[in-house]
Structure formats: structure tokens, C-alpha cells
VMD Tcl script that builds the backbone (N, CA, C; Angstrom):
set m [mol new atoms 402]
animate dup $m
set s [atomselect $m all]
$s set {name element resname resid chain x y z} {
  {N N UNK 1 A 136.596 120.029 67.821}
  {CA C UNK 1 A 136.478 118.852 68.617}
  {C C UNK 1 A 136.412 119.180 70.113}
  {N N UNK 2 A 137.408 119.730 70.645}
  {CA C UNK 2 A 137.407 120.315 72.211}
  {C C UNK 2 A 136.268 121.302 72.584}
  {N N UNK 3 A 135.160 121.877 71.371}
  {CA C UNK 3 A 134.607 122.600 71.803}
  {C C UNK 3 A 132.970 121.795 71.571}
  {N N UNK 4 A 133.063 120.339 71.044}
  {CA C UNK 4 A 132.035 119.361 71.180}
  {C C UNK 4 A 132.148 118.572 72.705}
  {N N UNK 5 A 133.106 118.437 73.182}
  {CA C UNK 5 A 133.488 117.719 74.202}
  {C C UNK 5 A 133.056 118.326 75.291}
  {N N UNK 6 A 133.504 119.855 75.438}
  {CA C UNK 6 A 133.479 120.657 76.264}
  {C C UNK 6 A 131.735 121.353 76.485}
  {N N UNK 7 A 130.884 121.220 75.317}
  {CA C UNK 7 A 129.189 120.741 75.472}
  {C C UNK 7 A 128.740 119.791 76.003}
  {N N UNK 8 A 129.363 118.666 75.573}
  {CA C UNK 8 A 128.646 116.966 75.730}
  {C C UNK 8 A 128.894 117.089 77.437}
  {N N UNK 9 A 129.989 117.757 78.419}
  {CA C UNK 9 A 130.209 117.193 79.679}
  {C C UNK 9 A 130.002 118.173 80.254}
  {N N UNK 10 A 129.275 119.746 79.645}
  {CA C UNK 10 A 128.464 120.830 80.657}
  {C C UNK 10 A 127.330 119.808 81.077}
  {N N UNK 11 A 126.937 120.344 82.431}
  {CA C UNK 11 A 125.864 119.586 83.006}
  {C C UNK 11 A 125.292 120.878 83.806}
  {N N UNK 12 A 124.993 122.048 83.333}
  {CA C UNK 12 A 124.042 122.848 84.167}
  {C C UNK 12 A 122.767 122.131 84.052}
  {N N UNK 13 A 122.166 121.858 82.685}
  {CA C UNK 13 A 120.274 121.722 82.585}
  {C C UNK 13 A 120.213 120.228 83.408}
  {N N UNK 14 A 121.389 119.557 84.184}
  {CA C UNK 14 A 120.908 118.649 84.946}
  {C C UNK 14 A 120.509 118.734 86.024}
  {N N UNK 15 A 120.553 119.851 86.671}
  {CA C UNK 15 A 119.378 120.138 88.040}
  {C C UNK 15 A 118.110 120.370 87.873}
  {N N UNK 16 A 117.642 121.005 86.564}
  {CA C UNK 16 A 116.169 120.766 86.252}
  {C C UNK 16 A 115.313 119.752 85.989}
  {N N UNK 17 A 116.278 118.887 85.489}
  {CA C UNK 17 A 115.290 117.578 85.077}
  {C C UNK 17 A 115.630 116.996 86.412}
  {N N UNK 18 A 116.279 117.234 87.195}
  {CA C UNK 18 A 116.215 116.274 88.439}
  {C C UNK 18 A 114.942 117.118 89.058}
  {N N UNK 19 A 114.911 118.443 89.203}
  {CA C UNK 19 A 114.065 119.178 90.065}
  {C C UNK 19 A 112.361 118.218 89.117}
  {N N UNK 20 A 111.990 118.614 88.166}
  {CA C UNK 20 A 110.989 118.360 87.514}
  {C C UNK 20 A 110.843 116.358 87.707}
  {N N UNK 21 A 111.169 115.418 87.830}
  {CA C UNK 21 A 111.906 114.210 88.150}
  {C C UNK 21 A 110.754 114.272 89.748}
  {N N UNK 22 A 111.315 114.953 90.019}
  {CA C UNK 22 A 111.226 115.255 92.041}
  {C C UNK 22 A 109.306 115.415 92.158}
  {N N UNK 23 A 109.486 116.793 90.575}
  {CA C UNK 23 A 107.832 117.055 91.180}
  {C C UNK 23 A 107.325 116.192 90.818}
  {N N UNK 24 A 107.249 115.630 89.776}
  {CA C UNK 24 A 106.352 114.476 89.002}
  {C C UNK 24 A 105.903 113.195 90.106}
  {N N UNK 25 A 107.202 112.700 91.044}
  {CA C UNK 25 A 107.129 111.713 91.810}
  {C C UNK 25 A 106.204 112.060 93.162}
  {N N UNK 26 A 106.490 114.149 93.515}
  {CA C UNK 26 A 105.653 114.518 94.695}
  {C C UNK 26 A 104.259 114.441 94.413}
  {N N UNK 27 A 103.901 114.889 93.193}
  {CA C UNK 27 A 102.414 115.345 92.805}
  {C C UNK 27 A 101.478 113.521 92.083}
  {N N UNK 28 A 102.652 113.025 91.878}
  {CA C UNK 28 A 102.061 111.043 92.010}
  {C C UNK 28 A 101.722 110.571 93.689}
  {N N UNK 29 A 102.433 110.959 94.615}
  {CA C UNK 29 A 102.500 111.006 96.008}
  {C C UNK 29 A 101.350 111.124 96.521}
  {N N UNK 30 A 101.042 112.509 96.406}
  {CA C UNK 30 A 100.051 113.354 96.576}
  {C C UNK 30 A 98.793 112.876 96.470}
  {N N UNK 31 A 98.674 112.555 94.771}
  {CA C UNK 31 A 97.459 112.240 94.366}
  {C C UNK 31 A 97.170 110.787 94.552}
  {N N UNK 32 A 97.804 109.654 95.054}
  {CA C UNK 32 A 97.261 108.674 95.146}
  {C C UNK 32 A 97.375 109.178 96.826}
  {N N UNK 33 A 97.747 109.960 97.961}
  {CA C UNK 33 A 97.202 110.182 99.138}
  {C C UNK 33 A 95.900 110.675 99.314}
  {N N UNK 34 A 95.725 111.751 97.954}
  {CA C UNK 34 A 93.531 112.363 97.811}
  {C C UNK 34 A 92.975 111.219 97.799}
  {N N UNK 35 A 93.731 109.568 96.965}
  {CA C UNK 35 A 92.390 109.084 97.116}
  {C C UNK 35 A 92.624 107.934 97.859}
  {N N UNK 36 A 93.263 107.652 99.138}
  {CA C UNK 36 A 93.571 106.820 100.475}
  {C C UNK 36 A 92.940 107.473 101.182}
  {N N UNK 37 A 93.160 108.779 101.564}
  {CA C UNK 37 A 93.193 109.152 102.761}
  {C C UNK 37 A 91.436 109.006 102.767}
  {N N UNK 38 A 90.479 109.455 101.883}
  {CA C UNK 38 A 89.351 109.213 102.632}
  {C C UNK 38 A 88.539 108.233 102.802}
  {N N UNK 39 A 89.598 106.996 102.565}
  {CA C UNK 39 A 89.376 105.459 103.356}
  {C C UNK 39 A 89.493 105.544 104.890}
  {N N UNK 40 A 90.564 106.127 105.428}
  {CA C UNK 40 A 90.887 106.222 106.615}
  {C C UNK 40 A 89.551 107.123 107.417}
  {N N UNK 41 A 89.285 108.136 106.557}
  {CA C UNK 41 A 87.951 109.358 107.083}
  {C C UNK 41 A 86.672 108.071 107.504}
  {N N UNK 42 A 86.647 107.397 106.372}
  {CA C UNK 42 A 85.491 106.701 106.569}
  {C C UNK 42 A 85.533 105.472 107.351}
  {N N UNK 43 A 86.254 105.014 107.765}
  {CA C UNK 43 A 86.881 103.943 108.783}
  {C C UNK 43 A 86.493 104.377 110.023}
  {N N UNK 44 A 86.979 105.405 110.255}
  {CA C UNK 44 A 86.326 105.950 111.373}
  {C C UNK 44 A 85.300 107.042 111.998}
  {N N UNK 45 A 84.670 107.024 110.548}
  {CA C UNK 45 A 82.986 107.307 110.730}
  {C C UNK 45 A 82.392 105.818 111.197}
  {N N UNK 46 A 82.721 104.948 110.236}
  {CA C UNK 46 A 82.284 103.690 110.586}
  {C C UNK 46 A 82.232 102.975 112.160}
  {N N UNK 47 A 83.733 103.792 113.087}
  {CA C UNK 47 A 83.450 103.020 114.278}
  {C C UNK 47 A 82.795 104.166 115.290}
  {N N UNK 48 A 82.438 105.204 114.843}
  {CA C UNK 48 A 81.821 106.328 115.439}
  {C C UNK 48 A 80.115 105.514 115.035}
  {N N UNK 49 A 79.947 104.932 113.910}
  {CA C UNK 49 A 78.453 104.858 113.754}
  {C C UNK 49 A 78.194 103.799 114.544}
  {N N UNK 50 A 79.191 102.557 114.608}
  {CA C UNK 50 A 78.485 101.475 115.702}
  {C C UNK 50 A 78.898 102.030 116.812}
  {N N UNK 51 A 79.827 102.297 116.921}
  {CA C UNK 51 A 79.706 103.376 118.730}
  {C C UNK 51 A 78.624 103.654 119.396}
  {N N UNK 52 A 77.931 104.608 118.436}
  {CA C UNK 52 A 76.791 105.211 118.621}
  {C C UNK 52 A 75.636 104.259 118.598}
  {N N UNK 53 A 75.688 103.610 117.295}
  {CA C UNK 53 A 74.426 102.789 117.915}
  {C C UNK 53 A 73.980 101.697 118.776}
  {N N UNK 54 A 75.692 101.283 119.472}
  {CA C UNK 54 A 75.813 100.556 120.654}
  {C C UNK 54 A 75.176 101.099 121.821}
  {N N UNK 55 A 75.961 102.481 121.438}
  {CA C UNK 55 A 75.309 103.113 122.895}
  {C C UNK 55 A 73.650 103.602 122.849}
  {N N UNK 56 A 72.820 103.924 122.017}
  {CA C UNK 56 A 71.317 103.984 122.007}
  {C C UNK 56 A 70.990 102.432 122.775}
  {N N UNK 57 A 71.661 101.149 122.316}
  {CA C UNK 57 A 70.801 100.299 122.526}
  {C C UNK 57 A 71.180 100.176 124.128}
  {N N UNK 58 A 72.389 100.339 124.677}
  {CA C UNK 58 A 72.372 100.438 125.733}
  {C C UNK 58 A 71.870 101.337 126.776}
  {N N UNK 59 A 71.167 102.647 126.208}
  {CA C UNK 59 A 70.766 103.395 127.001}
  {C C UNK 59 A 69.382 102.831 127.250}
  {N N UNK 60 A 68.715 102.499 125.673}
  {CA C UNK 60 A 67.076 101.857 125.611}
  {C C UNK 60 A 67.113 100.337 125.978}
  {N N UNK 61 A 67.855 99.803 126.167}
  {CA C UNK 61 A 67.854 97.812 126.978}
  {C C UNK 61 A 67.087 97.370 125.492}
  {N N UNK 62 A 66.988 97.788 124.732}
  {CA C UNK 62 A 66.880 97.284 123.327}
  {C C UNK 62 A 66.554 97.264 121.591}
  {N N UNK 63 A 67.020 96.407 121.229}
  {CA C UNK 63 A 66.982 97.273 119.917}
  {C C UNK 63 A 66.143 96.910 118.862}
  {N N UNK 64 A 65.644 97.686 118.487}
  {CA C UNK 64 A 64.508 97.789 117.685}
  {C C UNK 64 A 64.228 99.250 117.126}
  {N N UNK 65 A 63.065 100.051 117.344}
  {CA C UNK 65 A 62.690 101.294 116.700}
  {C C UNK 65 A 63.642 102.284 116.876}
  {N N UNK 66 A 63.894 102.144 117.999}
  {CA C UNK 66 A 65.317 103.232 118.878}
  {C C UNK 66 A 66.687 103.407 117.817}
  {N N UNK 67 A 66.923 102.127 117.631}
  {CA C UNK 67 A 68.170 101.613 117.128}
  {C C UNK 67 A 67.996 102.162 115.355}
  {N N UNK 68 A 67.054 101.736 115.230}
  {CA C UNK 68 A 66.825 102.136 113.859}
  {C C UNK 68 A 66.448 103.739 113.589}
  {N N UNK 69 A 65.608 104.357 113.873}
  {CA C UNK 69 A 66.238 105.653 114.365}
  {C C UNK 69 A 67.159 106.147 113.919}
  {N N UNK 70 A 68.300 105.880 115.014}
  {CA C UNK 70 A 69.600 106.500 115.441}
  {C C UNK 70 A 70.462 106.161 113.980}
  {N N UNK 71 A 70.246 105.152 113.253}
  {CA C UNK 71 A 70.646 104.213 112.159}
  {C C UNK 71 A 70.393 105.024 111.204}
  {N N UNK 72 A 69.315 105.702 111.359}
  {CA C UNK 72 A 68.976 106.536 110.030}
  {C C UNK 72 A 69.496 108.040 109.711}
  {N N UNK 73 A 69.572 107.770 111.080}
  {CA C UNK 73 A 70.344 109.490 111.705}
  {C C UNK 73 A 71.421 109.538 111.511}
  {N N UNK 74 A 72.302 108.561 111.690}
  {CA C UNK 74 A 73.805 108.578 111.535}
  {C C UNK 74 A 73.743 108.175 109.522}
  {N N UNK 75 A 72.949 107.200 109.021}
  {CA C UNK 75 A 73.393 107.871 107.849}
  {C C UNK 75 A 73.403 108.980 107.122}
  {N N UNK 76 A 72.017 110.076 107.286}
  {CA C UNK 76 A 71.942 110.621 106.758}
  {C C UNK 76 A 73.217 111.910 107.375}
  {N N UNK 77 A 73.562 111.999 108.401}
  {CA C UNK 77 A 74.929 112.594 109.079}
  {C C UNK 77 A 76.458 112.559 107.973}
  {N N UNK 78 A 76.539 110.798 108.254}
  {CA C UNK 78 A 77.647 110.598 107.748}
  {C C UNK 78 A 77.830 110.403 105.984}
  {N N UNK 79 A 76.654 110.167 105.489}
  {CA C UNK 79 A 76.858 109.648 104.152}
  {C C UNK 79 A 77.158 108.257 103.661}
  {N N UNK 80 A 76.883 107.395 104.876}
  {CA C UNK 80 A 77.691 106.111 104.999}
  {C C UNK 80 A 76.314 104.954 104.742}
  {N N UNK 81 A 76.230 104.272 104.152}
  {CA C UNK 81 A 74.707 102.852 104.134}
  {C C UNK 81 A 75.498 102.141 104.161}
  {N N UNK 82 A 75.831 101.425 105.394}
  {CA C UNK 82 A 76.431 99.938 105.797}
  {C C UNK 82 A 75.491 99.138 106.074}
  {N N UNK 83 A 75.711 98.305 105.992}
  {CA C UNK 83 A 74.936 97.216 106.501}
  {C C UNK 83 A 75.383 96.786 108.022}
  {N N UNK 84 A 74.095 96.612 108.712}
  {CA C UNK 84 A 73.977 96.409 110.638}
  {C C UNK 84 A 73.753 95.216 110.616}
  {N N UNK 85 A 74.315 93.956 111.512}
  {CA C UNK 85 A 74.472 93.226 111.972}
  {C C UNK 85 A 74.099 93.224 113.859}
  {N N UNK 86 A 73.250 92.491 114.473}
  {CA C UNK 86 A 73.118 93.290 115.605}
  {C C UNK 86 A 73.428 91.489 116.236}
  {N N UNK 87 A 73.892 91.362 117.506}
  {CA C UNK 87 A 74.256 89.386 117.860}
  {C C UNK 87 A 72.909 89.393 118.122}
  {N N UNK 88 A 71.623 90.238 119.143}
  {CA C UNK 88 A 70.354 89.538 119.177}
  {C C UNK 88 A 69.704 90.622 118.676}
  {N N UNK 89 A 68.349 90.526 118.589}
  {CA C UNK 89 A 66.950 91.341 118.574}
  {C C UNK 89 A 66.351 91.401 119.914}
  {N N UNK 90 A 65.393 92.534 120.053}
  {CA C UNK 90 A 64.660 92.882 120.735}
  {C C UNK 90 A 65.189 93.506 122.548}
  {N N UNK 91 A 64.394 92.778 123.463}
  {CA C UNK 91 A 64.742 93.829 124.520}
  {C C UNK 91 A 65.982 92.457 125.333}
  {N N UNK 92 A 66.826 93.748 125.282}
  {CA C UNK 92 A 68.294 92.961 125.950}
  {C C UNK 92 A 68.444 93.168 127.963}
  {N N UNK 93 A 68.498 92.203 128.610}
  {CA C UNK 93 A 68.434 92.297 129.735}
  {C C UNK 93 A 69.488 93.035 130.116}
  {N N UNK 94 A 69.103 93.249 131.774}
  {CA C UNK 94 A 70.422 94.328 132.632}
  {C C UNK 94 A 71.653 93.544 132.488}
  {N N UNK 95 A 72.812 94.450 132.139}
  {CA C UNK 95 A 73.544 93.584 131.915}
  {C C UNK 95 A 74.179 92.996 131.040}
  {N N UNK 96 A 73.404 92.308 129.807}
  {CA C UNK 96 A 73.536 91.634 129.285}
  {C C UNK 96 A 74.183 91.847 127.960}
  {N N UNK 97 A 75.066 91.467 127.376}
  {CA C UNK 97 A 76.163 91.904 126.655}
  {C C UNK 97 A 75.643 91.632 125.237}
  {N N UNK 98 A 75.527 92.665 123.906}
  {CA C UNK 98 A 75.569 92.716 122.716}
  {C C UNK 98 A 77.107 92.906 121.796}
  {N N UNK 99 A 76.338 92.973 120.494}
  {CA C UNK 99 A 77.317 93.255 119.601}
  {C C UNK 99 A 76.845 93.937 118.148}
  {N N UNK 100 A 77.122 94.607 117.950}
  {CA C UNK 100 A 76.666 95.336 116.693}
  {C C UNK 100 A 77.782 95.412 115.994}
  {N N UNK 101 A 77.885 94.999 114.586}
  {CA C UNK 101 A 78.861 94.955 113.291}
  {C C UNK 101 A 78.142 95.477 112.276}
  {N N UNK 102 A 79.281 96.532 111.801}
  {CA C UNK 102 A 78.895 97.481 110.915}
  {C C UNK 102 A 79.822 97.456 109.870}
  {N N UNK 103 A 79.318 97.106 108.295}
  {CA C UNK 103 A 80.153 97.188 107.208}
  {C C UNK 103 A 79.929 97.321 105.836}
  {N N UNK 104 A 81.220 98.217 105.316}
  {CA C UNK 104 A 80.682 99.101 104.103}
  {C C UNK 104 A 82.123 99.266 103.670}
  {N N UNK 105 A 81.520 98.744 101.923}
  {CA C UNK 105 A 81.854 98.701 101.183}
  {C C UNK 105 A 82.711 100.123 100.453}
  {N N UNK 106 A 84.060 100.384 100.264}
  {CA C UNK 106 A 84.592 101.423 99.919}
  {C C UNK 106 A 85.406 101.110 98.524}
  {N N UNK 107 A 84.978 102.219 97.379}
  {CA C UNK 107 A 86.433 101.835 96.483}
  {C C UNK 107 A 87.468 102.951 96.350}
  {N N UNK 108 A 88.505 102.703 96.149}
  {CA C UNK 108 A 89.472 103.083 96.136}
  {C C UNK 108 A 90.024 103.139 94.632}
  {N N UNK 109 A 89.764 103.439 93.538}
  {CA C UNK 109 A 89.986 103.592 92.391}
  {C C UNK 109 A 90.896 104.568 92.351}
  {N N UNK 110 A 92.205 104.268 91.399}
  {CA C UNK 110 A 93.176 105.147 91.450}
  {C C UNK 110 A 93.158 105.591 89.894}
  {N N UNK 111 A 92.148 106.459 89.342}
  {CA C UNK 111 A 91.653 107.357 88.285}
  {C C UNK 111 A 91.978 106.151 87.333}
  {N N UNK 112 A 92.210 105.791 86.281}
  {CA C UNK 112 A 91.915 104.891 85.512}
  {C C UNK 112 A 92.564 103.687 85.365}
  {N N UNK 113 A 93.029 103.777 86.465}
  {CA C UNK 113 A 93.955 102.429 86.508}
  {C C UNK 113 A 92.759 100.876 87.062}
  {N N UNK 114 A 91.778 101.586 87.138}
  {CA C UNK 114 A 90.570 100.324 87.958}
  {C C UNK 114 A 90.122 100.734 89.356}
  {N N UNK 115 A 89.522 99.804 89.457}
  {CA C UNK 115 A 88.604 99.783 91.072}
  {C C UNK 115 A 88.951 98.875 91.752}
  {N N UNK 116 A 89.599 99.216 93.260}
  {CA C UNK 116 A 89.698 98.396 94.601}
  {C C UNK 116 A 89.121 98.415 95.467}
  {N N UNK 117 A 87.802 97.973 95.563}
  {CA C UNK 117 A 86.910 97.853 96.441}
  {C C UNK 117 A 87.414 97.145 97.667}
  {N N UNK 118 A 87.260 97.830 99.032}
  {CA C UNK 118 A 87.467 97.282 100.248}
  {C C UNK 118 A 86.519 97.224 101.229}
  {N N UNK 119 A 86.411 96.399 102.255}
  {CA C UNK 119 A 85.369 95.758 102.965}
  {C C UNK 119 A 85.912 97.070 104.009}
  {N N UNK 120 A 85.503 97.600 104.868}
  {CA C UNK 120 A 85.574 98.308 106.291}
  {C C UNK 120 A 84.133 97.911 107.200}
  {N N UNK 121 A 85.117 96.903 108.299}
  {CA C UNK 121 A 83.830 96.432 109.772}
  {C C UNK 121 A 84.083 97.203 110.634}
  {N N UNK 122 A 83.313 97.498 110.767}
  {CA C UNK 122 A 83.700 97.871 112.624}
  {C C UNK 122 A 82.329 97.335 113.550}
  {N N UNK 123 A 83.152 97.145 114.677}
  {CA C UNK 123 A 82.449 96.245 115.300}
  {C C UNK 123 A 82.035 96.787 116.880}
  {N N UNK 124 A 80.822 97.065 117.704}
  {CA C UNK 124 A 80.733 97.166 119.284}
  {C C UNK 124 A 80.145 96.486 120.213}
  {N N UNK 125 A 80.731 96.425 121.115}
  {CA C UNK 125 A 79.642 95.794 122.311}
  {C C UNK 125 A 79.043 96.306 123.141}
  {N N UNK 126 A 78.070 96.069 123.735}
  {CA C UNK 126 A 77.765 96.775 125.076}
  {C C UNK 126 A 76.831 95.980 125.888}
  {N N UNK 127 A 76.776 96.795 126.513}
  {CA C UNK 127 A 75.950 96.039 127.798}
  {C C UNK 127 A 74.862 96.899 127.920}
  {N N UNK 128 A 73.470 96.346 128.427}
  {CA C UNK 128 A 71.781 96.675 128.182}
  {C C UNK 128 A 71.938 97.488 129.907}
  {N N UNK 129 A 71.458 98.572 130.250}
  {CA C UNK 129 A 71.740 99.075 131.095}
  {C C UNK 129 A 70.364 99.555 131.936}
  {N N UNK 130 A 69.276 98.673 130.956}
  {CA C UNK 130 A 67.786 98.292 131.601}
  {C C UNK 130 A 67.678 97.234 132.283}
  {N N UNK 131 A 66.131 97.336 132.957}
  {CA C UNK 131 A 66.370 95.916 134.316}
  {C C UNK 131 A 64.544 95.818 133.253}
  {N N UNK 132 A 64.398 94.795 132.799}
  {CA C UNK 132 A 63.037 94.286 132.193}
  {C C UNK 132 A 62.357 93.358 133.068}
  {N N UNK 133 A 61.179 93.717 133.747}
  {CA C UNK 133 A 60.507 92.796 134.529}
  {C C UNK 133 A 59.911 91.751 133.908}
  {N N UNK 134 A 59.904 90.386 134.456}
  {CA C UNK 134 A 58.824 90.034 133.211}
  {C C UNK 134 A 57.947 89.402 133.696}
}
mol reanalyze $m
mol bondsrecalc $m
mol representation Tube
mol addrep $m
């Protein structure tokens, strides 16, 4: 009897299952951070791409061939097909203040648990830094 008792209340193999406990919860951690983190990567490709194509239209006073261009350039760069939103068309006066919105669709699927598709905008303004005679 004292030598059943004296088994049942050893507790060495209880630091392993705590250690193994520990990894299971680090390497769950982990792996739903592989597939967040390159939401965040692409978030801010996204405000690097209207950045950029804010600033073409502001260097060219407008947007059109220029813009599109640069549009094609930055996808094939980034890997990214958002959809462009621009507030006007064509040639933007000195001055005169735009907006370009850029947004794309990301999922976030956490291996078979399903798909969480999320919207990422990013959005710029600028100002046309041409003087158009007319």
C-alpha cells in the first residue's frame, strides 16, 4: 500500500508534459503568426503602391498613360492587382488636389479551419505640380 501511494504522488514526468504543453501552445503561436504576418507585408506594399502612383501623377499634372504605366510596374514588382480608384481623370491643374484609393483583397486562411478574406485600402493625395495652359 505505502509503496502505491508513494508512486501515485512522485511527480518527476510532470515537467515534461508541462514542457511539451508549452511547445504545442509556442509552435500554435508561431504558426498562426506565418499566416498574419504577411497581411501586415502587404498592407504596406499597398500604401507604397498608391504612394507611388500619387506621386507619378503629381510629377506628370495627370493621370492617364503615365499612371497606368507606373500601375503596371508596381504590380508586376509587388505581386499585388488591386483595384485603383483615382477622385478625377485626366490632366489635373497646378495645384490642384487628388486622391487615389487602392484596394485588395487578402485571405487569411488559418490551414483548414476556412477562409478570412480581408479588404486592405490605402489611400493618397496629392497635388498636380503642372501649370496647363489652356
Amino acid at each position: 500500500m505505502d509503496r502505491t501511494r508513494m508512486i501515485l504522488k512522485d511527480q518527476r514526468g510532470e515537467g515534461y508534459i508541462d514542457v511539451v504543453v508549452i511547445l504545442l501552445v509556442a509552435l500554435l503561436v508561431i504558426a498562426l503568426g506565418m499566416k498574419v504576418f504577411p497581411v501586415f507585408i502587404a498592407k504596406n506594399e499597398l500604401n507604397t503602391f498608391a504612394d507611388e502612383l500619387a506621386r507619378v501623377a503629381e510629377i506628370e499634372g495627370r493621370i492617364g498613360s503615365a499612371t497606368n504605366i507606373k500601375a503596371n510596374e508596381l504590380r508586376a514588382t509587388t505581386g499585388l492587382d488591386p483595384s485603383i480608384n483615382w477622385s478625377t481623370t485626366g490632366r489635373v491643374q497646378l495645384n490642384e488636389e487628388f486622391t487615389v484609393t487602392v484596394t485588395q483583397v487578402v485571405d487569411i486562411g488559418f490551414f483548414e479551419f476556412g477562409s478570412f478574406p480581408i479588404t486592405l485600402t490605402s489611400k493618397s493625395t496629392g497635388r498636380s505640380e503642372v501649370y496647363w495652359k489652356n
